[in-house]
N, C-alpha and C positions, 0 to 999 in steps of 0.2 A: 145500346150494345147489340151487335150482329147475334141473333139467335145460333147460326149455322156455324158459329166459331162453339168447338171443341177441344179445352187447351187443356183437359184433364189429364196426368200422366201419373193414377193411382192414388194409392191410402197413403203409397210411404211419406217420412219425414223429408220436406221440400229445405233446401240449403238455397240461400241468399240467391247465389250464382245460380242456380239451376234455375230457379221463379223469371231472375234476369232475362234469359237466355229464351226463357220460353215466348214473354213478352216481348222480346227484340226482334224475332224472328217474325213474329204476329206483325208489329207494327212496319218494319222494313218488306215484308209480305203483301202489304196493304190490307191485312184483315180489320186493322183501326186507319182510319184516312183524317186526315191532316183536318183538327180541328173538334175530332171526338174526345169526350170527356170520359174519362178513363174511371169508374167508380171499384174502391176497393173492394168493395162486398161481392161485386158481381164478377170480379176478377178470381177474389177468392174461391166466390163457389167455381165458376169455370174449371181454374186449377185444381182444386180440391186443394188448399189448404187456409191456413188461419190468414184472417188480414195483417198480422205483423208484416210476411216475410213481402206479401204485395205493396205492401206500404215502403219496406227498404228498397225494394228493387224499384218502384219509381221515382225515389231519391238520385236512387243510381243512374237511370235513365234522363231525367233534367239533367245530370250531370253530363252525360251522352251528350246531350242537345236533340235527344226522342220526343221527349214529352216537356209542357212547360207546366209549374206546380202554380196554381192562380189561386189569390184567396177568394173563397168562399166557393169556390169551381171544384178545386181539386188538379189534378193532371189533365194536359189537356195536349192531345199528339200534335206535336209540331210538322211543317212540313221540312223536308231531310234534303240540306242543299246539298249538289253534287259537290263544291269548291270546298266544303267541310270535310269530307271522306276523301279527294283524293290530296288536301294538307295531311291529312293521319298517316296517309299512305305515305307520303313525298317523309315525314320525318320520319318514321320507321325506316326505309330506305335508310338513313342518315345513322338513323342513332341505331339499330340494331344489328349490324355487320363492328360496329367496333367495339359495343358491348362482347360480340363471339370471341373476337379478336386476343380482345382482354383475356376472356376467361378460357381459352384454348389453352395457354402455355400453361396451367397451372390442372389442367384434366388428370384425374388419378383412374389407373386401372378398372374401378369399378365406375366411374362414370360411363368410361365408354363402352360398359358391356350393359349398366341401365340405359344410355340411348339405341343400343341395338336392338336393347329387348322390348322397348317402349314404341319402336320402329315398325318390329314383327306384331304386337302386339295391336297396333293400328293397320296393318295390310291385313289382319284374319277380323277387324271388329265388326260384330254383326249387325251394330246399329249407330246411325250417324250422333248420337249421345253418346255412348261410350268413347265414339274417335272423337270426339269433340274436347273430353277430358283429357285422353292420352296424350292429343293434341297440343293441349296447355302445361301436360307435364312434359313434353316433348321440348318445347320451347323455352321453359325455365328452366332445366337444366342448362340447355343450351350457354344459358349466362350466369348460372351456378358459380363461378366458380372468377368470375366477374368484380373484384375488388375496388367500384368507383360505386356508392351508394347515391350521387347527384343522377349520375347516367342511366342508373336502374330505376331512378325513382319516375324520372321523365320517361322511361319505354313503359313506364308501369301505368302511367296514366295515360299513353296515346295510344296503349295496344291492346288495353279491355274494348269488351263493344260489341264492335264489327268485327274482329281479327277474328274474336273466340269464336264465333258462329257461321264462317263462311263457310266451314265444312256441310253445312246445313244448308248454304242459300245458292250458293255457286252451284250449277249444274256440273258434274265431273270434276269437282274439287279434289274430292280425297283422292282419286288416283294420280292426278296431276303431283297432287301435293308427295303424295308418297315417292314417287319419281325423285322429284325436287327436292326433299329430306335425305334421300338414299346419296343421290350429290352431294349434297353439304356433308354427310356422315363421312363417305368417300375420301375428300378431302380434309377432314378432320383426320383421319384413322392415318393418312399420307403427312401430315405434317403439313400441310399447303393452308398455311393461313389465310394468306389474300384470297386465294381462289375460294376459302370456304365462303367468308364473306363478301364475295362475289355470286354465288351460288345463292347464300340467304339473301341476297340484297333482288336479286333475281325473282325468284318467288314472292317476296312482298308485293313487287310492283305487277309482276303477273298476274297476283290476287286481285290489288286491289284495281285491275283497269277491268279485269273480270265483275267483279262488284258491282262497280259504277253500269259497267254493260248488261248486267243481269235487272238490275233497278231498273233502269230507263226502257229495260223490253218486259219489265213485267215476267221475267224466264226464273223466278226461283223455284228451288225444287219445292 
């Protein structure tokens, strides 16, 4: 384990997701390199917390295709093929413009003053962790409102991961991104369905060929 990694982010109580996120970003970083064995204890201390939650969140990560769990090894960081992330990408595309689609026609009054405020709320946030959350409420709502549970079940498993943390990895994401949410909201607020999902369908793939591009030059923030 690299001594010069410092993954600790305080005393408080670490949530599943948060442990996730912190390790994803380490391994897609290249602070862990393809083939290191990932020991929970030493993870824990780093982070500062108990080895339960390092333990789920490298469940979570095999699941990823991050890390692979070897008996008597433990986790061990896989290496991250590009044809992996931009398939996540290529179905996102697909499956999350008709998820909006769905749940547009059924938007009530206070949805769309919680996406306006979740919007402002990410252009003023002071740290790329906070926009990272607002981020993912920003998005769920989005398909809130979305009455096909096969179709949500599918975005739900190809959109954790990567998606969540690109505000973090991307150079000039979040301003991009803010842009490109201010668009879909736009045409939400106009009634322009296609176009909304034209818009988020946009941004996905913007992301994710930013992604791939920031991985292969080593350019994460």
């Amino acid at each position: 384990m690299a001594e010069k990694l410092d993954l600790r982010i305080g005393n408080r109580e670490m949530l599943h997701s948060r442990v996730c996120s912190i390790l994803r970003r380490a391994i897609l970083k290249g602070d862990f390199t393809p083939g290191e064995r990932l020991v929970q204890a030493e993870l824990a201390d780093l982070i500062g917390v108990s080895r339960m939650p390092v333990r789920e969140a490298l469940r979570t990560l095999e699941l990823e295709g991050l890390v692979k769990i070897e008996p008597h090894k433990g986790a061990v960081v896989r290496t991250i093929q590009k044809q992996d992330i931009q398939e996540i990408y290529e179905l996102r595309i697909l499956l999350e413009p008709v998820a909006l689609k769905k749940s547009i026609q059924y938007f009530t009054e206070n949805d769309f003053k919680q996406l306006s405020l979740l919007h402002q709320e990410m252009v003023s946030a002071s740290t790329g962790e906070s926009y990272v959350e607002l981020n993912v409420k920003f998005h769920n709502l989005l398909f809130s409102r979305c009455n096909s549970p096969r179709l949500l079940g599918f975005i739900e498993t190809i959109s954790h991961g990567f998606a969540q943390d690109t505000p973090q990895l991307i150079p000039g994401q979040i301003q991009k991104s803010n842009k490109e949410h201010e668009a879909i909201m736009e045409s939400i607020y106009q009634g322009d369905v296609e176009k909304a999902g034209e818009y988020l369908a946009k941004h996905i793939e913007r992301t994710g060929k930013e992604l791939i591009a920031s991985m292969e030059n080593n350019d994460f923030q």
